[in-house]
LOMAR-459539 format. One line per field, with one value per residue (C-alpha): residue number from 1; residue in one letter; x, y, z. Coordinates in nm, 3 decimals, decimal comma, always signed. Example, Ala and Ser with C-alpha at 12.3 -4.5 7.8 and 13.67 -1.06 7.14 Angstrom:
REM LOMAR-459539
fiti <- c(1:2) $
fiba <- c(A:S) $
c1 <- c(+1,230:+1,367) $
c2 <- c(-0,450:-0,106) $
c3 <- c(+0,780:+0,714) $
END
This chain:
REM LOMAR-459539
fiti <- c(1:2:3:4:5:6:7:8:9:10:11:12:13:14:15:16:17:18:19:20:21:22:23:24:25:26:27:28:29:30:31:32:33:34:35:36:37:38:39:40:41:42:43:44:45:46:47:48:49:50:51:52:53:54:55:56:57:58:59:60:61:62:63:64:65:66:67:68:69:70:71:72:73:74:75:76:77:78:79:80:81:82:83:84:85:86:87:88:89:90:91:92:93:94:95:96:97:98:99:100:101:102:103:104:105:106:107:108:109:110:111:112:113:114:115:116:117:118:119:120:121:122:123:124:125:126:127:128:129:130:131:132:133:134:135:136:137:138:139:140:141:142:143:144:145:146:147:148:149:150:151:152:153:154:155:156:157:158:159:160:161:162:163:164:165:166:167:168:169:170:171:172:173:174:175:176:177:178:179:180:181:182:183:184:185:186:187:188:189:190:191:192:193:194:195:196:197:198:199:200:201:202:203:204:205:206:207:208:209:210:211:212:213:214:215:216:217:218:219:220:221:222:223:224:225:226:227:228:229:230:231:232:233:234:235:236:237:238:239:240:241:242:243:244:245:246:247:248:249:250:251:252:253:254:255:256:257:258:259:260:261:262:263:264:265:266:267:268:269:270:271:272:273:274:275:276:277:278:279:280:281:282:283:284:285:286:287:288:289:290:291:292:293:294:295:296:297:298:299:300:301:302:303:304:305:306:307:308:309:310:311:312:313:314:315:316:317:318:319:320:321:322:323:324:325:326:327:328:329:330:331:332:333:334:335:336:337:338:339:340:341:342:343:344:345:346:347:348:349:350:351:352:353:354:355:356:357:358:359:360:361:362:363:364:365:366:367:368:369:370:371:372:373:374:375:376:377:378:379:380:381:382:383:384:385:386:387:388:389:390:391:392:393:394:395:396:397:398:399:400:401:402:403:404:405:406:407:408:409:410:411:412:413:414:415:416:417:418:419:420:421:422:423:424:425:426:427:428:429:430:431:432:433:434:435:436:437:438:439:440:441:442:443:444:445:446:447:448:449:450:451:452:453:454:455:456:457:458:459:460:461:462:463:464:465:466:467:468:469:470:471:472:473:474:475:476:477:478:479:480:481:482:483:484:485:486:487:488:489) $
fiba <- c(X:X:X:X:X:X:X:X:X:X:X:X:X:X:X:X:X:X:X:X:X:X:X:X:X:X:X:X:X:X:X:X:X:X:X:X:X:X:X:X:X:X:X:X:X:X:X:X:X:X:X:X:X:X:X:X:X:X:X:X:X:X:X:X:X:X:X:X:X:X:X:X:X:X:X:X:X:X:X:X:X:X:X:X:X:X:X:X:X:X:X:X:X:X:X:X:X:X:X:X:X:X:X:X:X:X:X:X:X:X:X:X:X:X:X:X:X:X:X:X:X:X:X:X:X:X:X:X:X:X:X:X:X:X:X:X:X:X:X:X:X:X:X:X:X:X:X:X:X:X:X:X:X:X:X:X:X:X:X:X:X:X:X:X:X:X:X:X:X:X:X:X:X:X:X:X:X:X:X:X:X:X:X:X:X:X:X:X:X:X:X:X:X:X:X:X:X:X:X:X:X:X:X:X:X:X:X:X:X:X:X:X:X:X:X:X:X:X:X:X:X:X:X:X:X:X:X:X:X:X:X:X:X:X:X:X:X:X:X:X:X:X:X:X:X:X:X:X:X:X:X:X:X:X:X:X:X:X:X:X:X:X:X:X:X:X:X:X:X:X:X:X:X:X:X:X:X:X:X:X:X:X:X:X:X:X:X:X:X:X:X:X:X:X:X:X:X:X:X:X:X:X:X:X:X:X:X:X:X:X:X:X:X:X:X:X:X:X:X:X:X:X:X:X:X:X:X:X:X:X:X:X:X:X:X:X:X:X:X:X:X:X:X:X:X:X:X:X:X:X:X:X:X:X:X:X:X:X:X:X:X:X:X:X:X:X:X:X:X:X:X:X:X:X:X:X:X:X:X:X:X:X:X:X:X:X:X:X:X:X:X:X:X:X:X:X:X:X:X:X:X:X:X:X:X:X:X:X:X:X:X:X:X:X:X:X:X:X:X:X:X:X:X:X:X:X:X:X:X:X:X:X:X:X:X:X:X:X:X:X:X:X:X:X:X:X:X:X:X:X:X:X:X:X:X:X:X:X:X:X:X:X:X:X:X:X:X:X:X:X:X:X:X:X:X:X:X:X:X:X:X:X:X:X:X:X:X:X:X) $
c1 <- c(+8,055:+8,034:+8,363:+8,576:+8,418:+8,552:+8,871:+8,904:+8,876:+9,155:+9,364:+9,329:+9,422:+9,733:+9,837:+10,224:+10,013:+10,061:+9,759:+9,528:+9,679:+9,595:+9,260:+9,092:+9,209:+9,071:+8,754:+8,722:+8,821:+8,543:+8,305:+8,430:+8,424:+8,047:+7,965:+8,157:+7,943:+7,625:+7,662:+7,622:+7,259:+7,175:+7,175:+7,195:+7,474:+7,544:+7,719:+7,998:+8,003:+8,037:+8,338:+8,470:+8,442:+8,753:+8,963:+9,271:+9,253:+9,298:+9,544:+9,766:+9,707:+9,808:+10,118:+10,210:+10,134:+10,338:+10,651:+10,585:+10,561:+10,888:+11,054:+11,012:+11,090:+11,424:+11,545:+11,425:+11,625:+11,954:+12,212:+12,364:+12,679:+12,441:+12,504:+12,161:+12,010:+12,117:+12,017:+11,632:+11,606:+11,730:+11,490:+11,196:+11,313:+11,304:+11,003:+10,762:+10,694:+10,562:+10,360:+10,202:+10,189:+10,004:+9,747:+9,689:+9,589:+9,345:+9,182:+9,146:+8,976:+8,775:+8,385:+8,230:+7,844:+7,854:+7,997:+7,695:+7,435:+7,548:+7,565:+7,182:+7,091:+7,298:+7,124:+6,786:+6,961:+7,167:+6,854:+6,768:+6,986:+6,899:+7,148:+7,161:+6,918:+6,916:+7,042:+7,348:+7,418:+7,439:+7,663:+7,891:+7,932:+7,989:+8,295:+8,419:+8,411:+8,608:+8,859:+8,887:+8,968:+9,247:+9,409:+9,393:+9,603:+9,844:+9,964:+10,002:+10,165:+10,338:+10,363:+10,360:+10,060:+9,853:+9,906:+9,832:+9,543:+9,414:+9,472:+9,249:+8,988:+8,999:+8,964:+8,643:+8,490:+8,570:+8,428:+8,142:+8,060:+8,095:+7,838:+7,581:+7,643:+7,738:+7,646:+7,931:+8,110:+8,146:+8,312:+8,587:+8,642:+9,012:+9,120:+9,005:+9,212:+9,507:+9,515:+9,491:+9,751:+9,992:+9,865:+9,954:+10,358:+10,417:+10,268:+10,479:+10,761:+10,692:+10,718:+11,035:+11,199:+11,105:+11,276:+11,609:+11,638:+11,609:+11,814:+12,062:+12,165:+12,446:+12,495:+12,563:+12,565:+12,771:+12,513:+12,227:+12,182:+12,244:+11,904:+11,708:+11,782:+11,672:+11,375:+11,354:+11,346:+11,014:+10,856:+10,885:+10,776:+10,454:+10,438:+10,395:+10,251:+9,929:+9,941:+9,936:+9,583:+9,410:+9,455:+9,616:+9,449:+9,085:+9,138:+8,943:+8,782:+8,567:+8,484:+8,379:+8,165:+7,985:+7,859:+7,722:+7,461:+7,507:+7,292:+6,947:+7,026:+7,236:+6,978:+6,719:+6,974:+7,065:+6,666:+6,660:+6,962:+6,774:+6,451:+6,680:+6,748:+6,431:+6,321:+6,600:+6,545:+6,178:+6,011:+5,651:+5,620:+5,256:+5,262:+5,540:+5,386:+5,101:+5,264:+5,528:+5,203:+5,019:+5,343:+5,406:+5,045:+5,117:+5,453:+5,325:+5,025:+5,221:+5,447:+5,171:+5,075:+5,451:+5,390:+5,784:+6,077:+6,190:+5,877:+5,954:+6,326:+6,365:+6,644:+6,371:+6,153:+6,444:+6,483:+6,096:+6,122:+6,391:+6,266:+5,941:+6,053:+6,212:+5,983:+5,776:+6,049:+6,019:+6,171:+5,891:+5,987:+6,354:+6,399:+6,541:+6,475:+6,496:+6,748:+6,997:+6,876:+7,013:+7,348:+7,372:+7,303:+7,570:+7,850:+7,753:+7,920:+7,746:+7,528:+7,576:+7,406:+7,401:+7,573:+7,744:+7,531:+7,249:+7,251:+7,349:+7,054:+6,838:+7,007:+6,838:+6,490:+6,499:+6,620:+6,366:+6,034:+5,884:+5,996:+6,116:+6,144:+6,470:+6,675:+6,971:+7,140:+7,114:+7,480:+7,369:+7,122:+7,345:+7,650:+7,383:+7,433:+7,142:+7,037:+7,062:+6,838:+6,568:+6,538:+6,529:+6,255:+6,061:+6,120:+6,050:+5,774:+5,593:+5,639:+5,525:+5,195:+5,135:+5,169:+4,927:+4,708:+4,744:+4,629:+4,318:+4,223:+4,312:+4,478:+4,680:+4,679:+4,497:+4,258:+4,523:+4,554:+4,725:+4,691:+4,926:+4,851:+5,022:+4,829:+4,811:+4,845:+4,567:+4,583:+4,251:+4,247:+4,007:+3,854:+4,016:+3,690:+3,612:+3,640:+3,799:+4,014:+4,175:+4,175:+4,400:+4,590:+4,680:+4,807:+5,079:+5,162:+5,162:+5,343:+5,739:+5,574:+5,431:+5,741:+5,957:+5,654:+5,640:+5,289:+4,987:+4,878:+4,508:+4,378:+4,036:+3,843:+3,677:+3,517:+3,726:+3,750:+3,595:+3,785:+3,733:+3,660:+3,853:+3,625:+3,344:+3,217:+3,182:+3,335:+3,263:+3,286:+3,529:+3,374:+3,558:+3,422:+3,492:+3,868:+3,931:+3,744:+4,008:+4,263:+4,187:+4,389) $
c2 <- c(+11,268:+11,646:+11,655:+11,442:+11,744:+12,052:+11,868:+11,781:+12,164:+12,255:+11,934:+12,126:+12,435:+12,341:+11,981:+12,051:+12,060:+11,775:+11,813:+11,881:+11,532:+11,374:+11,576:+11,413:+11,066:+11,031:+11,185:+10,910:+10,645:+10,745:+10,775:+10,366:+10,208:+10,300:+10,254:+9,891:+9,837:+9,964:+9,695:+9,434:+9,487:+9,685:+9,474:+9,840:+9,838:+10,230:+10,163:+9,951:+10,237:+10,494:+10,257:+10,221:+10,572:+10,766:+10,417:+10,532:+10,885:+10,697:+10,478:+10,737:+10,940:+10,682:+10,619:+11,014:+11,030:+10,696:+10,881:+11,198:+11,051:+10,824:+11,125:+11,321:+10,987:+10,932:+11,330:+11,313:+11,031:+11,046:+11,272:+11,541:+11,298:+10,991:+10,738:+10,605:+10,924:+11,063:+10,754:+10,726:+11,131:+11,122:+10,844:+11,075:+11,351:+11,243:+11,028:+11,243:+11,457:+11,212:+11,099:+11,447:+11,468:+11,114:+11,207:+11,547:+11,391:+11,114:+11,460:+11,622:+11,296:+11,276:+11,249:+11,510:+11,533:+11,124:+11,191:+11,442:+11,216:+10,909:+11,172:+11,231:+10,858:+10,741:+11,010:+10,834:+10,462:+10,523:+10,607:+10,249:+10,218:+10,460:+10,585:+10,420:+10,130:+9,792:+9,762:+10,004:+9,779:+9,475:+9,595:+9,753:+9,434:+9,241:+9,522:+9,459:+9,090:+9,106:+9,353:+9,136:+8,830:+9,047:+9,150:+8,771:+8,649:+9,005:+8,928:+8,528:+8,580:+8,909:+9,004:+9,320:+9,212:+9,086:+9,420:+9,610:+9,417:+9,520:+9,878:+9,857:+9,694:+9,933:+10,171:+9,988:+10,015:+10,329:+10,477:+10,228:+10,370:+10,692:+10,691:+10,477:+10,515:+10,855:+10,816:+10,549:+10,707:+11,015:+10,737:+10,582:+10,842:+10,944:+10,562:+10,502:+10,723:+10,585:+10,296:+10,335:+10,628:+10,376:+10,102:+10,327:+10,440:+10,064:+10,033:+10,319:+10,132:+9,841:+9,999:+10,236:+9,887:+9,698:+10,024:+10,018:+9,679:+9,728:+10,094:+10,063:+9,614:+9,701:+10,084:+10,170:+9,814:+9,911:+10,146:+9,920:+9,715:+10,012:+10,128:+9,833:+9,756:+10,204:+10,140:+9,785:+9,946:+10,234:+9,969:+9,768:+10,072:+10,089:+9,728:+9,787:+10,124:+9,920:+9,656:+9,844:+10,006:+9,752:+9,493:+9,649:+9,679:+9,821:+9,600:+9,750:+9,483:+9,298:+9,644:+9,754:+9,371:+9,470:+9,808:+9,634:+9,344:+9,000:+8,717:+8,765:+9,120:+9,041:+8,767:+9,105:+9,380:+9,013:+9,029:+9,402:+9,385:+9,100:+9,324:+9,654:+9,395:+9,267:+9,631:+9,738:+9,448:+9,610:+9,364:+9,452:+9,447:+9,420:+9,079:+8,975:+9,041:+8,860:+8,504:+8,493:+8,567:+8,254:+8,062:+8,092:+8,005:+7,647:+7,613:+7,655:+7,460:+7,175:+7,195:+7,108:+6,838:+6,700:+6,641:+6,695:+6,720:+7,033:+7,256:+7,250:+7,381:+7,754:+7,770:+7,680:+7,910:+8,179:+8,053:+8,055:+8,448:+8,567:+8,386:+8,549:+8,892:+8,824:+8,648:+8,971:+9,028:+8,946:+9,035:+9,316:+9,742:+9,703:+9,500:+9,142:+8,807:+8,571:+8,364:+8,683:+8,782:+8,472:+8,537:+8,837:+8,714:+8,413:+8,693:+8,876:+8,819:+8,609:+8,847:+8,817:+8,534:+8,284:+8,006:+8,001:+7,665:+7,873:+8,123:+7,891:+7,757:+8,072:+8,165:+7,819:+7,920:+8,253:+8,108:+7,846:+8,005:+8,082:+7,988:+7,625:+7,374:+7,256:+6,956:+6,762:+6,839:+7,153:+7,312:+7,542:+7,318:+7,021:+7,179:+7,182:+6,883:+6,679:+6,790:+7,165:+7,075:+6,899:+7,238:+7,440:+7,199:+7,269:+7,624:+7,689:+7,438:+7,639:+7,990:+7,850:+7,690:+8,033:+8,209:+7,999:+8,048:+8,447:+8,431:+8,256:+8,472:+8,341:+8,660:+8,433:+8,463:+8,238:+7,951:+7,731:+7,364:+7,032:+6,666:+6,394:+6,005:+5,738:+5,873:+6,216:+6,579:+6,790:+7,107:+7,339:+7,672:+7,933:+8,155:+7,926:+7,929:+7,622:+7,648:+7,460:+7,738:+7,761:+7,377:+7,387:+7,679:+7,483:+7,159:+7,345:+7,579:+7,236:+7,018:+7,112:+7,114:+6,750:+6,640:+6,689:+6,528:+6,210:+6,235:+6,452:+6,798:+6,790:+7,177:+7,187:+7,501:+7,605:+7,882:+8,206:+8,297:+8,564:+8,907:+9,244:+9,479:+9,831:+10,121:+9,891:+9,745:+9,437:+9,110:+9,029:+8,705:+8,664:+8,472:+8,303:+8,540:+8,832:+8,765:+8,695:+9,021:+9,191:+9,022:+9,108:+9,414) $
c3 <- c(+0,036:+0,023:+0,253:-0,018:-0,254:-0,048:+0,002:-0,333:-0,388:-0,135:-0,304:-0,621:-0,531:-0,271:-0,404:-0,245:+0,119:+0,312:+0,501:+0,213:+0,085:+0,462:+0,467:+0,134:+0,172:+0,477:+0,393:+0,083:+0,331:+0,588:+0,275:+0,091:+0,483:+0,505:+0,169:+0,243:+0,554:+0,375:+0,096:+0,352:+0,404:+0,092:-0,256:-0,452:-0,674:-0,627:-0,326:-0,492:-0,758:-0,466:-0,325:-0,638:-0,836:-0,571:-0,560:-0,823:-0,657:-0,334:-0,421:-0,568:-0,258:-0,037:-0,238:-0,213:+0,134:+0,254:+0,059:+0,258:+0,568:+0,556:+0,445:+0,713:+0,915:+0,781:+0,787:+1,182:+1,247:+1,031:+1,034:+0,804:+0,668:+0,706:+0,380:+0,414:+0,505:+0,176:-0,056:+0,098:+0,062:-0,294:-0,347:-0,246:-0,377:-0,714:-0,691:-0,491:-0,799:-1,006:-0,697:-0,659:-1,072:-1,062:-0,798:-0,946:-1,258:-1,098:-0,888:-1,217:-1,378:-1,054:-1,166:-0,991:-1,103:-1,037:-0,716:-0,638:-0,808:-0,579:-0,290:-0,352:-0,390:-0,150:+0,140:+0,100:+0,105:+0,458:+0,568:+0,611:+0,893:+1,170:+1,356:+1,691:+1,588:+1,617:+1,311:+1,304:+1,647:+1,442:+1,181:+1,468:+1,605:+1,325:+1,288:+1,602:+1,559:+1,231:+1,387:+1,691:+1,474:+1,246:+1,630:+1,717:+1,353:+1,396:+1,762:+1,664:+1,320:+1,398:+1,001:+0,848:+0,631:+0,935:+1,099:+0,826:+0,776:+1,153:+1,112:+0,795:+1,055:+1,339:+1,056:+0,945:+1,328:+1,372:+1,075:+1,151:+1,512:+1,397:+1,133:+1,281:+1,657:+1,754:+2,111:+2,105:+1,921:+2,178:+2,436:+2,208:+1,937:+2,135:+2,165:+1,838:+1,694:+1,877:+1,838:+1,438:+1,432:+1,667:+1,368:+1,081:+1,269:+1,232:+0,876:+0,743:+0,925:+0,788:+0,432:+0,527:+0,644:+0,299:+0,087:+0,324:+0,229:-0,158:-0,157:+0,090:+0,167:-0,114:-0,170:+0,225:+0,370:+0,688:+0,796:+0,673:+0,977:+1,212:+1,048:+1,102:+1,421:+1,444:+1,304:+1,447:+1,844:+1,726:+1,602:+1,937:+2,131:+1,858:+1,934:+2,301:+2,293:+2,075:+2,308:+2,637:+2,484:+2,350:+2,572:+2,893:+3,213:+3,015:+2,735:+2,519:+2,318:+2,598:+2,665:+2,347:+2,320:+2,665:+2,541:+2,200:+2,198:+2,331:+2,323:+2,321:+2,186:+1,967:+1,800:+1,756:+1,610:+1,372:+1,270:+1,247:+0,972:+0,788:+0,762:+0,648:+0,375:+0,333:+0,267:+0,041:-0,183:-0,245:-0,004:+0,012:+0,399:+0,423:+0,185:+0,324:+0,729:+0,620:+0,498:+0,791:+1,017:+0,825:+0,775:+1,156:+1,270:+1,083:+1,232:+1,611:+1,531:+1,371:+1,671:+1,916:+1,736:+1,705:+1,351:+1,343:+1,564:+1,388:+1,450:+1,818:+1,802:+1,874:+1,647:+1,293:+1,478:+1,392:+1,057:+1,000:+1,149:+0,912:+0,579:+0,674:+0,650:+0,333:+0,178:+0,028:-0,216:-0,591:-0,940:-1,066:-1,082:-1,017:-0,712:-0,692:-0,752:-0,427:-0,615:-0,649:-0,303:-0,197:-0,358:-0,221:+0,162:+0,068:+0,049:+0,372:+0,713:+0,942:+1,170:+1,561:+1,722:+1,387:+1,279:+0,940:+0,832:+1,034:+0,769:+0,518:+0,558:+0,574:+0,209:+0,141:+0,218:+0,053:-0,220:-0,267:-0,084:-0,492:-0,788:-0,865:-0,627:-0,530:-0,637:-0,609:-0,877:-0,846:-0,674:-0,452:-0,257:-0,372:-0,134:+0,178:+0,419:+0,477:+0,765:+0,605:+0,281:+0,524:+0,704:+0,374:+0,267:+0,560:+0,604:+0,239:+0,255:+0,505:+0,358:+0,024:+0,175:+0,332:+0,012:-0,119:+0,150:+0,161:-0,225:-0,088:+0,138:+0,497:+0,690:+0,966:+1,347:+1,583:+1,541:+1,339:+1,426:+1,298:+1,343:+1,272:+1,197:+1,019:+0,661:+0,646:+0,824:+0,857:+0,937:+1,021:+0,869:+0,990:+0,733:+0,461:+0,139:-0,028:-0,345:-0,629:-0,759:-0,399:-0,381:-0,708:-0,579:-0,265:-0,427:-0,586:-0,258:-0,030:-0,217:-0,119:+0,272:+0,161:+0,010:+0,389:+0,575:+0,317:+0,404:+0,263:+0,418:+0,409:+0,453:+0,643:+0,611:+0,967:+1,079:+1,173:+1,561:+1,713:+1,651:+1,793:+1,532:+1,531:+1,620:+1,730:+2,036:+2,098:+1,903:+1,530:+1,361:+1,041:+0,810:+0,514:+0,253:+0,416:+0,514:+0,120:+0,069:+0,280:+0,133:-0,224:-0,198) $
END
């Protein structure tokens, strides 16, 4: 953000240089492509403000610089006496002035102190994301996936849009990689850059081929086609020149999948972007570690009792994780509600290693973890299918019966276990105080969990296992009392 800044400066004082045109739009682009990829795990609104503060100053950049560049293009490749030579460079002529008059005006308007504010905001925020973590892996890949996918629709279509639109995503990785993972970054920085200059020769093509046809089909028609079929053949040799490095002998994109996560990998850099969310929607990590530690004790101990197909699949075991480390969040000093938490995980890509009714059904769980319970009615959960509501139930179910539980006292981990019969589900849960307040407390917290079991939950209270107390030698026994004590924090 400092860059755009100093080349705003040299803008300013040289707008007629080319390069000082080049030089600041790229360094707003690099600034809006991680502010775009920061938004996708950070609910903050100052990153759309960052994205959106330099747009008109980019836009009328980009509109100078296009002109520039086809000028050149067209005085390179016509001659002196050439008709259509002499209609395009009057064109420019006479429009790149109000171009340059345009983007001067939107550099003057150009917010500064905002700029700098953001800048100092915005520091702490990226912080977040680590460079080289987990995290910054995940969003890499999810670039590469939606660049991949834009490559895919560009070679089958073979449009000037879908092209364009895969030079905007190499763009995206690049700028990615290079922020996040600089290691990486070192390797593919050269073919990087290739591949989007080769991208942007065949946009500016593109555009140059679009203005022959409206200046020149009628005004210098017998040289017209002579210029297509010109600009027709460098296009071709783009064409090829893209195709030889992206998918020649290297090809590029497996080899850019291999070096980022896969599988199992890719599952953990997916749960290490949920909790960069979960901690810039003001999750409180501590509450939040301590109900997905009590909310997963129930789930494993309800598995071994097969009180339900679903709390023996790995992939509600997931869910169960993620939810977890979300569910510390709530609507008190400036962070977000779950409901627009889950709104804001509804617009986000699908993260490596997920499902889109996977995380579907995640959004479900946030969503309905506190707060009211969910019904039928209701759009959101109405547009689940039914096998995506069951699971919200019982995700949300469980998280819900663990808040409960963490407000009672009980701290979690081992000693948990369940029974099923044909009347009820009891589940025994050490250091759990009896007590009427927590009795009352629990029939609220249980009752979602109740409601996707059609059956009760009864709640035994037993006694704590034997722990081994930091600093001390020797085990200690929990009781009750003392692990709501601890808790009372």
């Amino acid at each position: 953000m400092r860059r755009v800044l100093a080349e705003l400066a040299k803008f300013r004082r040289s707008p007629d240089n080319q390069d000082a045109v080049h030089d600041l739009r790229v360094a707003i682009r690099r600034c809006r492509s991680v502010g775009a990829v920061m938004a996708e795990v950070d609910p903050n609104p100052q990153w759309a403000e960052m994205r959106r503060l330099p747009r008109k100053l980019f836009r009328k950049l980009g509109a100078l610089r296009d002109a520039q560049i086809m000028s050149e293009w067209v005085k390179e490749h016509g001659g002196e006496n050439d008709r259509v030579r002499a209609i395009l460079t009057e064109h420019f002529s006479s429009h790149e002035p109000e171009l340059l008059s345009e983007a001067q005006r939107a550099a003057e308007k150009f917010d500064e102190k905002r700029w700098k504010r953001l800048d100092r905001k915005l520091q702490k925020r990226l912080r977040l994301v680590p460079p080289g973590s987990q995290a910054a892996e995940c969003l890499a890949v999810e670039r590469l996936e939606e660049a991949r996918d834009l490559h895919v629709r560009a070679v089958r279509e073979q449009k000037p849009e879908a092209w364009h639109e895969l030079r905007i995503g190499i763009k995206k990785f690049r700028y990615t990689v290079e922020c996040l993972l600089p290691m990486r970054y070192a390797e593919w920085s050269g073919v990087l850059k290739q591949l989007q200059d080769t991208l942007g020769e065949i946009h500016d093509l593109d555009v140059l081929s679009a203005l022959l046809r409206e200046k020149t089909e009628n005004e210098a028609s017998d040289q017209h086609d002579e210029w297509q079929r010109k600009i027709e053949r460098e296009r071709d040799n783009c064409l090829d020149q893209y195709s030889e490095i992206a998918t020649g002998r290297a090809n590029l994109w497996n080899s850019w999948a291999e070096a980022l996560p896969s599988g199992k990998r890719a599952q953990a850099s997916a749960l290490a972007r949920i909790r960069v969310t979960a901690r810039a929607a003001g999750s409180q990590p501590r509450r939040a570690a301590q109900i997905h530690r009590i909310a997963t004790a129930i789930f494993h101990a309800c598995g071994r009792a097969r009180v339900t197909p679903l709390f023996r699949e790995p992939a509600a075991g997931r869910l169960l994780r993620a939810a977890g480390r979300l569910s510390g969040v709530r609507a008190k000093g400036g962070a977000i509600s779950p409901k627009e938490l889950c709104r804001f995980l509804q617009r986000q890509p699908t993260p490596p290693g997920w499902t889109r009714e996977e995380w579907e059904t995640l959004c479900g769980a946030v969503r309905y973890q506190r707060g009211p319970e969910p019904k039928l009615k209701a759009r959101a959960f109405a547009e689940l299918t039914e096998q995506q509501q069951q699971t919200v139930l019982a995700i949300a179910g469980l998280l819900r019966l663990a808040r409960g539980l963490r407000r009672c006292g009980v701290q979690g981990g081992p000693g948990f276990q369940a029974d099923r019969s044909a009347e009820r589900v009891q589940i025994e849960v050490p250091g759990l105080l009896d007590s009427v307040e927590n009795a009352a407390r629990l029939a609220v917290a249980k009752h979602l969990l109740e409601g996707y079991l059609a059956l009760p939950v009864n709640l035994k209270s037993v006694t704590a296992p034997i722990a081994e107390m930091p600093g001390r030698k020797g085990p200690a026994v929990i009781s009750p009392s003392s692990t709501l004590a601890a808790a009372s924090d």
